[in-house]
N, C-alpha and C positions, 0 to 999 in steps of 0.2 A: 455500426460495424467497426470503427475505429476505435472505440474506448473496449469494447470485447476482450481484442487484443491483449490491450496494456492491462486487463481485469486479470486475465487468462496469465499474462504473466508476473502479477502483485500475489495472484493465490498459489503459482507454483510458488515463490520465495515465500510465503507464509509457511508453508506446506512445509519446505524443506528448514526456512528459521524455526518453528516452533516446537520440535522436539531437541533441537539441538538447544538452543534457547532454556530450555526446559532442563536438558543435562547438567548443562553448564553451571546455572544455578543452584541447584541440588547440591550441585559436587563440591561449590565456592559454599553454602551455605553450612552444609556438613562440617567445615574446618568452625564453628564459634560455637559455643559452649547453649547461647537461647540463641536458635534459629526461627524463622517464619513457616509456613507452610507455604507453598506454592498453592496458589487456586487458578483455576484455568482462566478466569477474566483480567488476568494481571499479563496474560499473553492475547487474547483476544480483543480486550481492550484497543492498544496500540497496532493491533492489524485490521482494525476496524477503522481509527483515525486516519491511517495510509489508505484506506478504501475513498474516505473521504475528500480527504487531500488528492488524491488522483481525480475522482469525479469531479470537485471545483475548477482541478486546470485544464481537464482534457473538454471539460464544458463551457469553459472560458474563451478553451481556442477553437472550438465549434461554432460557439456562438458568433464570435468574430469573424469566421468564416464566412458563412450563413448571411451576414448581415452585407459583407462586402459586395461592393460592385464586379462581377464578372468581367465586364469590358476592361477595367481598368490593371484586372490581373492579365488579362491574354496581351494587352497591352505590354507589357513590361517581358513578358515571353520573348 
């Protein structure tokens, strides 16, 4: 339920970075004489890495969760 969330809000800022993303590029790439093409994995790519990166920390600090002693957290309450 807790990693949903932070999913929920890595794919809004995908959503909202990758046409502008995409603009931007275009418009910067347009001004050189050989340009590249854009191909959609050179944006999906790097929003897939933040997929991951997010799942390693928000897993990290589950797991550490999980693994702790409850007394010793109410303890400290």
């Amino acid at each position: 339920l807790i990693s949903r969330d932070y999913f929920k809000l890595i794919l809004l800022a995908f959503v909202i970075a990758a046409p502008v993303t995409y603009l931007y590029m275009e418009k910067w790439l347009s001004n050189f004489v050989y340009h590249i093409e854009i191909r959609w994995w050179i944006l999906v790519l790097p929003g897939l890495l933040v997929f991951m990166v997010a799942l390693f920390a928000i897993g990290g600090q589950l797991l550490k969760a999980a693994r702790s002693n409850p007394a010793n957290t109410l303890k400290y309450e």
